[in-house]
Every structure is written in structure tokens, then in C-alpha cells.
BAFI-3210 file (N, C-alpha, C; in Angstrom, 3 decimals, decimal comma, padded with zeros to 6 digits):
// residues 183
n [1|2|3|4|5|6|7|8|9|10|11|12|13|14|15|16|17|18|19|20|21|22|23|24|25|26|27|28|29|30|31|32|33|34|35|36|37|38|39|40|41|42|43|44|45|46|47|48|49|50|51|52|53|54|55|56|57|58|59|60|61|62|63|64|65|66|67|68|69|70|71|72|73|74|75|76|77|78|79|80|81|82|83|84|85|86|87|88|89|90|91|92|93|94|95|96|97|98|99|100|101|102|103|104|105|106|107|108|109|110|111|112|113|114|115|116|117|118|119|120|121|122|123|124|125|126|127|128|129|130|131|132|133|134|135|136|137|138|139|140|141|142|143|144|145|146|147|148|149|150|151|152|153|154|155|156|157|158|159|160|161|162|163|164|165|166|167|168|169|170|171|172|173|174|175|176|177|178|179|180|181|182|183]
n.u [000,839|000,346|000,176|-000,674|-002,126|-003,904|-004,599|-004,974|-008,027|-010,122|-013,250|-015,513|-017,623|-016,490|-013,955|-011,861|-010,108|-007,863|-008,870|-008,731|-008,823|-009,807|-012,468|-013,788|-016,102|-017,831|-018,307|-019,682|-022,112|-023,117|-023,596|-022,559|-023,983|-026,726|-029,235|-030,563|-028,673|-027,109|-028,591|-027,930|-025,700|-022,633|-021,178|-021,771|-024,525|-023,051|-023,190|-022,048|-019,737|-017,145|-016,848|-016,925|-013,931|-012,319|-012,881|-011,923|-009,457|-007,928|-008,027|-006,690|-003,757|-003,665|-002,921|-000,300|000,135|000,584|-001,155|-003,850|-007,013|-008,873|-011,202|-012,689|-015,851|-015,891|-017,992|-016,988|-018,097|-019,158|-017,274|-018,435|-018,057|-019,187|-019,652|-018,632|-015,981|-014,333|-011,913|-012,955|-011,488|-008,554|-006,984|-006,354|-003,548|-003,006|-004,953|-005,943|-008,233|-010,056|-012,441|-014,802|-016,422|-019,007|-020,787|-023,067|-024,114|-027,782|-029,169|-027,659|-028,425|-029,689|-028,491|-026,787|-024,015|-022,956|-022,330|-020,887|-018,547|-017,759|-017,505|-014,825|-013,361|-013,192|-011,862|-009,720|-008,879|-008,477|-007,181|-004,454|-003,858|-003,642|-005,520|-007,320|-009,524|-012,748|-015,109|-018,609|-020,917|-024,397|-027,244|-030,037|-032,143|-031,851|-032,001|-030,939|-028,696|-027,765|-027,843|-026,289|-024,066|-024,499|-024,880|-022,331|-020,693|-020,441|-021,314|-024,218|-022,845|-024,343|-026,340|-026,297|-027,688|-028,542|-026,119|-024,335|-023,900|-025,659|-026,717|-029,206|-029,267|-028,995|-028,846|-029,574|-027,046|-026,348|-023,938|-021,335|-019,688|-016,461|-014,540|-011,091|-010,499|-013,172|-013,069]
n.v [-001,185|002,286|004,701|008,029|010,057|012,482|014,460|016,896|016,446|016,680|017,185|017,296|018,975|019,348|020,194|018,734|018,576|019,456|020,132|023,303|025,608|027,694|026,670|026,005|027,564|027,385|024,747|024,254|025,662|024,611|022,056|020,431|021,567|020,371|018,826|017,257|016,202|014,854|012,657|009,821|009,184|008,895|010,478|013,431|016,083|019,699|021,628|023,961|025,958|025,853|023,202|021,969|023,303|021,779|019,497|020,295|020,391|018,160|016,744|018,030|018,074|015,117|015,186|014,957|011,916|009,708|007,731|008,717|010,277|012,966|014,704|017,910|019,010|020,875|022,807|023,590|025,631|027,621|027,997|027,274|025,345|021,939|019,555|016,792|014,215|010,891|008,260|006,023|004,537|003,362|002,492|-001,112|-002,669|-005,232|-006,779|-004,764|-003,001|-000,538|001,856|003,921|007,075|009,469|013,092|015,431|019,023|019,332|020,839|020,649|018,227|014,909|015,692|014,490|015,318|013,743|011,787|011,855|012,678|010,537|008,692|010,053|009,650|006,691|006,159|006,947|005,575|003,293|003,519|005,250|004,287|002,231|000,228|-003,030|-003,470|-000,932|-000,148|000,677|001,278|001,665|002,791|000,947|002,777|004,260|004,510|006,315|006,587|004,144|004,246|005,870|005,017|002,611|003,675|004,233|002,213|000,245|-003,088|-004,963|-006,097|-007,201|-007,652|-006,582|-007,402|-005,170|-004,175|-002,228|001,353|004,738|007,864|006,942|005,287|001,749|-000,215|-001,851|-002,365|-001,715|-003,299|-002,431|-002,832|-002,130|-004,246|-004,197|-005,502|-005,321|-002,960]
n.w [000,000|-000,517|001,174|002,024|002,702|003,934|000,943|-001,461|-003,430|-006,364|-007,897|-010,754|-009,235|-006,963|-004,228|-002,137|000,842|003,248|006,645|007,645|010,508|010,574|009,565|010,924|011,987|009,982|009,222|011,781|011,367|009,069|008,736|011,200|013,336|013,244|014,396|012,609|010,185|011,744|013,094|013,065|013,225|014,449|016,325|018,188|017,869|017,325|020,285|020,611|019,125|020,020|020,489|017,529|017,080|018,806|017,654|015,023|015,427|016,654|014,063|012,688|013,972|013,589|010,732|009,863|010,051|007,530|007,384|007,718|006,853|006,261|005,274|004,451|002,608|-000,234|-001,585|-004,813|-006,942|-004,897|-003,237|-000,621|002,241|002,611|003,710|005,260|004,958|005,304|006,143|008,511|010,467|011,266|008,376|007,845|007,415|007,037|005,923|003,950|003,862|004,249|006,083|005,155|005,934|005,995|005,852|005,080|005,075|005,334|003,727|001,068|000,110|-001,686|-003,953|-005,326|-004,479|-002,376|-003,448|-005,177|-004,115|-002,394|-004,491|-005,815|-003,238|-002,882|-005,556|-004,910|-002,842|-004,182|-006,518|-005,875|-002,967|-002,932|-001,785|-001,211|-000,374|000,060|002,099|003,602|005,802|007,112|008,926|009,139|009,452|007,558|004,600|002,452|002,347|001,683|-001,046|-001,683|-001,593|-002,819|-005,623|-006,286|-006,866|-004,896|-003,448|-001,421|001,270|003,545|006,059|009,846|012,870|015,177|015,847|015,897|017,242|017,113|017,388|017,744|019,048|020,056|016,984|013,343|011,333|007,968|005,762|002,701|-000,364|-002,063|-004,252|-005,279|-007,865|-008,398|-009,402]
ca.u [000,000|001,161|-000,118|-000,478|-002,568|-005,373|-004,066|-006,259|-008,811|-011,114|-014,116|-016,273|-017,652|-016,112|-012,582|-011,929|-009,034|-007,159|-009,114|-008,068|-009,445|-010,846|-013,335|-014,739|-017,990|-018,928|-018,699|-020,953|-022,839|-023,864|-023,936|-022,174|-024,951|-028,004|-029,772|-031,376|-027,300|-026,206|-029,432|-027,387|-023,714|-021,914|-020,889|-023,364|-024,834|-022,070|-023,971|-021,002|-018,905|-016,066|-016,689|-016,285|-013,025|-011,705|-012,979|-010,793|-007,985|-008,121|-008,204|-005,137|-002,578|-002,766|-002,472|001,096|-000,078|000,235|-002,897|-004,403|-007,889|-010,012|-011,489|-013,677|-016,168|-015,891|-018,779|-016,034|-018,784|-019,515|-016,681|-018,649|-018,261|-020,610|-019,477|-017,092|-015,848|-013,399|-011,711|-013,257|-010,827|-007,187|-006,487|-005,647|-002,757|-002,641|-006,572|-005,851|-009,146|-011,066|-013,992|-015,316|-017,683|-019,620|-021,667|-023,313|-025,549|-029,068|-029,289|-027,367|-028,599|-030,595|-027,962|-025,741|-022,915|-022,340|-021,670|-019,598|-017,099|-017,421|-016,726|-013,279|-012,422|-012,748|-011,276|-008,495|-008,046|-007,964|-006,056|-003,838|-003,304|-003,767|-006,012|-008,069|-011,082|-013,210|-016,442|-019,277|-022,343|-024,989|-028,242|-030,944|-033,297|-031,311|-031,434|-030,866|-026,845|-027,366|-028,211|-025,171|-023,535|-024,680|-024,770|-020,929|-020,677|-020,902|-021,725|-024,763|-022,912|-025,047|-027,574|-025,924|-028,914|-028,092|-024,719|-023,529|-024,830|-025,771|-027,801|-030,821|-029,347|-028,556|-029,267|-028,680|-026,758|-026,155|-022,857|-021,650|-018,367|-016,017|-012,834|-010,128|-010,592|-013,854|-012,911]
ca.v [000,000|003,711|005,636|009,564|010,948|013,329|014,962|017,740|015,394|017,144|016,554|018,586|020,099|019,764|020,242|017,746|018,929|019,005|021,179|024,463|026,580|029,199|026,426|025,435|028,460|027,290|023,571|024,593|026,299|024,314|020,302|020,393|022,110|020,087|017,636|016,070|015,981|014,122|012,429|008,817|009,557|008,018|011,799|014,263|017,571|020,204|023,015|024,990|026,202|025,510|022,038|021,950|023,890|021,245|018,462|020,253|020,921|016,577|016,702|018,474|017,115|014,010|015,214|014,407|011,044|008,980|006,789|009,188|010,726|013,247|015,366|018,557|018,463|022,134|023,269|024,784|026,791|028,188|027,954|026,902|023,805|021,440|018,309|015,738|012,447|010,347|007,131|006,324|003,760|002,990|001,404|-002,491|-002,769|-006,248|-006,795|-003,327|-002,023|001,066|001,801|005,242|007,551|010,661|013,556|016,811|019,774|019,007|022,067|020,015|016,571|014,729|016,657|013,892|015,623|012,972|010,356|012,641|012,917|008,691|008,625|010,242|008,838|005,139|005,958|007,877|004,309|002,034|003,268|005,379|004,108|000,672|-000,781|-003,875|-002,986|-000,121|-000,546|002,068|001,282|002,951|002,494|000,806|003,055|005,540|003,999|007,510|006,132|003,218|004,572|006,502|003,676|001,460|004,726|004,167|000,964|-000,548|-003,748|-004,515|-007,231|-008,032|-006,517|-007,287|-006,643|-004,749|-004,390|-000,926|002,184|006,066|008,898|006,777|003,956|000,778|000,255|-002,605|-001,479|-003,012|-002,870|-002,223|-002,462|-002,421|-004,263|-003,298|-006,723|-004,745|-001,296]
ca.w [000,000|-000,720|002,090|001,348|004,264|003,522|000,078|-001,938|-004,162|-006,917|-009,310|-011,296|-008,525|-005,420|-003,998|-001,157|001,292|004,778|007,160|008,395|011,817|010,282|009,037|012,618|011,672|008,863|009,887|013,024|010,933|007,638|009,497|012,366|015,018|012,771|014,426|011,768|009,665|013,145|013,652|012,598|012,925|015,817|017,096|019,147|017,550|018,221|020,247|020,751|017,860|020,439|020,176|016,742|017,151|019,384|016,722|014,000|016,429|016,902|012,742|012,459|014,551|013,039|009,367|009,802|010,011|006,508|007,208|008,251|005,913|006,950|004,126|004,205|001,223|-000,615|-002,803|-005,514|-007,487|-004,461|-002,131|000,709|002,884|002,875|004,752|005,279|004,671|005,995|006,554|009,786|011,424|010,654|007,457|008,888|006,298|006,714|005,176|003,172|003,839|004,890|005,877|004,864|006,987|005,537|005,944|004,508|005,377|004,809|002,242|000,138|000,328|-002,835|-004,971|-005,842|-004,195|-001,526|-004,318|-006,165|-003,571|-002,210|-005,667|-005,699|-002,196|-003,473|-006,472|-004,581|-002,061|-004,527|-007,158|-005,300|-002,044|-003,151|-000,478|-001,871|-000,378|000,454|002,706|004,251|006,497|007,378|010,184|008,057|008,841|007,044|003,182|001,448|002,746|001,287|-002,503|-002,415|-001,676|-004,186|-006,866|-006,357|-007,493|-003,984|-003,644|-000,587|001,819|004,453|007,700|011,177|013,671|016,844|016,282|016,208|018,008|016,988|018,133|017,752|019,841|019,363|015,373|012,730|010,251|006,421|004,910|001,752|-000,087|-003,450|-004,363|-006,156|-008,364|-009,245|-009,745]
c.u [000,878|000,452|000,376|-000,900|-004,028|-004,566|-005,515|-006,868|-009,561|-011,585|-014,741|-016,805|-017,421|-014,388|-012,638|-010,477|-009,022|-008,439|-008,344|-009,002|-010,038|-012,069|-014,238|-016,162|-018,228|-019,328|-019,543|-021,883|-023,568|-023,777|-023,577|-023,446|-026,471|-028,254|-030,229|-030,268|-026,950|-026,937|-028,747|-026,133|-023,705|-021,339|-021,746|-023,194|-023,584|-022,710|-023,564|-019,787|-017,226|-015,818|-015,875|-014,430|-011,904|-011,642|-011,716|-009,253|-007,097|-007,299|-006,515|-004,196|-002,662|-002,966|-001,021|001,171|-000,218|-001,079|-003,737|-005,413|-008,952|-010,204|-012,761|-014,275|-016,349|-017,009|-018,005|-016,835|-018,841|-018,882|-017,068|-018,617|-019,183|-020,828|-018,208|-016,882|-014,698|-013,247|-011,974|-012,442|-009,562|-007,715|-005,546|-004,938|-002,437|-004,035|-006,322|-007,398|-009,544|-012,303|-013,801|-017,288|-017,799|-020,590|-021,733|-024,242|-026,870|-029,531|-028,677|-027,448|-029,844|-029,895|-027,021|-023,915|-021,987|-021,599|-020,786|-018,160|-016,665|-016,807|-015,655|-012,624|-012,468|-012,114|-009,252|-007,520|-007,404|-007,041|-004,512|-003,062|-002,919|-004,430|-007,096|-009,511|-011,993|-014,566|-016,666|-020,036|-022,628|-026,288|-029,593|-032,080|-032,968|-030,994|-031,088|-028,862|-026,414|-027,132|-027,352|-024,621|-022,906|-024,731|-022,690|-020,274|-020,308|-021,653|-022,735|-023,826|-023,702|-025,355|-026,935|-027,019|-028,122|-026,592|-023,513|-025,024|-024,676|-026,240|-029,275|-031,071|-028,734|-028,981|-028,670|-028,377|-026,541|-024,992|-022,197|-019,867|-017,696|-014,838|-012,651|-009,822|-012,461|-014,028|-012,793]
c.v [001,239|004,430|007,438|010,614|011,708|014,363|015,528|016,780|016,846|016,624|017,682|019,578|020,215|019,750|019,541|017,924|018,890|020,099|021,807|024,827|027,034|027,831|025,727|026,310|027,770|025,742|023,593|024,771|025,539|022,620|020,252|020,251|021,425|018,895|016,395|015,421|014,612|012,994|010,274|008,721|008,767|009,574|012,444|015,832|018,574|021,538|024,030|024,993|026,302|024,281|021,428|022,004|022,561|019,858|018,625|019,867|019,087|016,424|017,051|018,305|016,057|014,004|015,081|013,023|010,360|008,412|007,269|010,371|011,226|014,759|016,660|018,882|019,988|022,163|024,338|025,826|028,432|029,186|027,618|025,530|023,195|020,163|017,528|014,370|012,024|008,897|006,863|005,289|003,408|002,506|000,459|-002,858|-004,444|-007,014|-005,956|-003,404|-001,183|001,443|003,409|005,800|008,847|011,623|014,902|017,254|019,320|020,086|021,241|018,493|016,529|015,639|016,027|014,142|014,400|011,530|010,774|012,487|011,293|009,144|008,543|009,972|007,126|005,183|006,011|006,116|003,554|002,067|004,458|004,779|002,600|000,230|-001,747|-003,894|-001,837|-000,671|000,900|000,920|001,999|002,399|002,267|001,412|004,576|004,882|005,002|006,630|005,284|002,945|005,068|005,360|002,530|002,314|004,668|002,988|-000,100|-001,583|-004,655|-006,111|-007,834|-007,023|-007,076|-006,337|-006,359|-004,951|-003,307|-000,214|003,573|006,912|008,611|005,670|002,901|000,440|-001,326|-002,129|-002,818|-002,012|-002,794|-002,124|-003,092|-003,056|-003,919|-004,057|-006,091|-003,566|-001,471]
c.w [000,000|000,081|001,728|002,102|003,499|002,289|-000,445|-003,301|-004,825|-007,830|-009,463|-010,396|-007,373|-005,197|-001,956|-000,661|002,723|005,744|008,258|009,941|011,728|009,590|009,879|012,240|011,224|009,187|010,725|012,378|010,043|008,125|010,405|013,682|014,460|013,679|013,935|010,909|010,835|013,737|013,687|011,911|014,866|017,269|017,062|017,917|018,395|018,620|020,722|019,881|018,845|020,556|019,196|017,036|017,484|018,302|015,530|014,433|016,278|015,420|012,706|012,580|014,435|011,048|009,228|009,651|008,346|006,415|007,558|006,876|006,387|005,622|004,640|002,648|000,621|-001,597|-004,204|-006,364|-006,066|-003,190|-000,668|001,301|003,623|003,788|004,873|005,054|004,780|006,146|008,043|010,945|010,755|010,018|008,454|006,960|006,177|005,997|003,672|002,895|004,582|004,614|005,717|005,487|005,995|005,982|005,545|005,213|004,689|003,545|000,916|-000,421|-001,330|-004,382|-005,479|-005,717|-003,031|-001,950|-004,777|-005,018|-002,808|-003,570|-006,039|-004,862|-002,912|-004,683|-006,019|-003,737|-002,309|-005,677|-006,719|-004,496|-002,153|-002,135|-001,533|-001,871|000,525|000,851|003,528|005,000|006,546|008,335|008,859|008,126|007,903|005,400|002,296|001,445|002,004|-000,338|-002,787|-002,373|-002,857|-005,878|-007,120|-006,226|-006,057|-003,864|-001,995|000,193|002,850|005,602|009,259|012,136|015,257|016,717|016,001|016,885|017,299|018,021|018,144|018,634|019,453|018,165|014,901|011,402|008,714|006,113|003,564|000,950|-001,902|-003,554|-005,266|-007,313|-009,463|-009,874|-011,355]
res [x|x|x|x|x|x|x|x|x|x|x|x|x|x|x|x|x|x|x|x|x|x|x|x|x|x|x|x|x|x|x|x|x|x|x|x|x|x|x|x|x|x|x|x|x|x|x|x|x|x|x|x|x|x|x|x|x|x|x|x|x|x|x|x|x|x|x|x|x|x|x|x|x|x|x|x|x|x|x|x|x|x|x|x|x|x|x|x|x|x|x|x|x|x|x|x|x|x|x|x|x|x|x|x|x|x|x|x|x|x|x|x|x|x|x|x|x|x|x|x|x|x|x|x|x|x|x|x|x|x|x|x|x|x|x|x|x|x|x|x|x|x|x|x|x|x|x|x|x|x|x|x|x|x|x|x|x|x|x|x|x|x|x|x|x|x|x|x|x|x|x|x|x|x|x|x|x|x|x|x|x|x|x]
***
């Protein structure tokens, strides 16, 4: 595997990069402080834009880290940031896969932006970094997750009941996942 860390990614319309400080507002601001964005994420509504702060702060000091992938999702028409996405647990280099976590403001949801940028992270894993296989979940009662998913040539592996937890509780989630044999 070629490990690279969080490097600047783009597609037609987004620019996918390291985050800075100065981008704790707008993060608060446009998913961060939403309830309904957070409502089936594993991390709490942030209802202090010092939270955030401390979240990026986390972010940052380990961008020195090679295996390390944590992306803010840029609206480049617009320049504004709209969410994030991330490798959400070490790459296990002896498997070579990664799982990938996501999320956007609700303003921008149903806009095909959240595939667009999976998109260029699995493209980025597998023919970049070389990892063999990329995998997501998501809380089944959340299938909008599961369409990006499978809109990005994700393939559905299987429902484990009760066996992760969110903000809605304990949850069964379905997982979902591409190799690099099918890329």
C-alpha cells in the first residue's frame, strides 16, 4: 500500500481537502450544530462552535499522520463547505481495507454531491493508495446512505442486527463495499 494521508482530491464540482481553523464556523454552521445531519452519525450535535473547534484541532494534529484521511467536502462553485468524509478507522494494512464515513448539510442533500465525492475517495483508495477494499455502512433506517452507496458501485454485503450504536441507539446497520478486483 502507498499511504499519502489526507491529500487535496477534486471533481467537477467539489474540492476535497485538509481542514483548516478558520473552518470550525462554517462547519458549526452548515452540518455540524443540525440535528437532523447528526441524527445517525456516531458523534453528538455540536452546540457549541467551540466544540467543533476542538474536533478540527483533533483533525489536524494528526495530518502528519500517513494513514491518516479526513477530508472537508468544498462546494467549488460556491466555495462553501458542505461536509465531510473520511476514513473512519485505521487502514488495517494487513486486510488493506477502509472503511469510509460521511456527511453533509441538509441544504445540500438529494444533490448527488455525496456520491460525487465517495466517488473520488474510493477511487483515490484504490487506485492510489492501493487498499483492496473499500467498505461504508450505514443504520438501516437511514437507506438515502445506502443509494449513495450502491450509486458508487458498492456492492450490498449483508444486515448485522443490533450491532452498532448512533444517536438513535442501538441500530442494525447493512454494509456495503467495493474491491479493487472490481474497480
Amino acid at each position: 500500500m502507498r499511504h499519502q494521508g489526507t491529500v487535496r482530491l477534486e471533481t467537477p464540482r467539489l474540492i476535497l481537502r485538509r481542514f483548516e481553523m478558520d473552518d470550525a464556523q462554517s462547519m458549526f454552521d452548515n452540518w455540524a450544530s443540525d440535528d437532523n445531519v447528526t441524527r445517525f452519525l456516531t458523534w453528538s450535535t455540536h452546540h457549541d462552535v467551540d466544540i467543533t473547534k476542538k474536533t478540527i484541532q483533533s483533525w489536524i494534529d494528526q495530518y502528519s499522520n500517513p494513514k491518516f484521511y479526513q477530508w472537508v467536502i468544498v462546494l467549488d462553485e460556491i466555495k462553501e463547505l458542505i461536509g465531510t468524509i473520511s476514513v473512519v478507522h485505521p487502514i488495517d494494512d494487513k486486510i488493506q481495507a477502509a472503511e469510509i464515513g460521511y456527511c453533509i448539510g441538509e441544504k445540500w442533500w438529494n444533490q448527488g454531491i455525496t456520491s460525487e465525492a465517495l466517488q473520488e475517495v474510493i477511487r483515490f483508495l484504490l487506485d492510489e493508495v492501493q487498499v483492496n477494499c473499500v467498505l461504508a455502512r450505514h443504520d438501516t433506517r437511514n437507506p438515502n446512505s445506502g443509494k449513495v452507496m450502491e450509486k458508487c458501485g458498492m456492492k450490498y454485503d449483508g444486515t448485522l442486527r443490533q450491532y452498532d450504536w448512533n444517536n438513535q441507539g442501538i441500530c442494525d446497520v447493512s454494509f456495503y463495499s467495493i474491491l479493487a478486483s472490481e474497480w
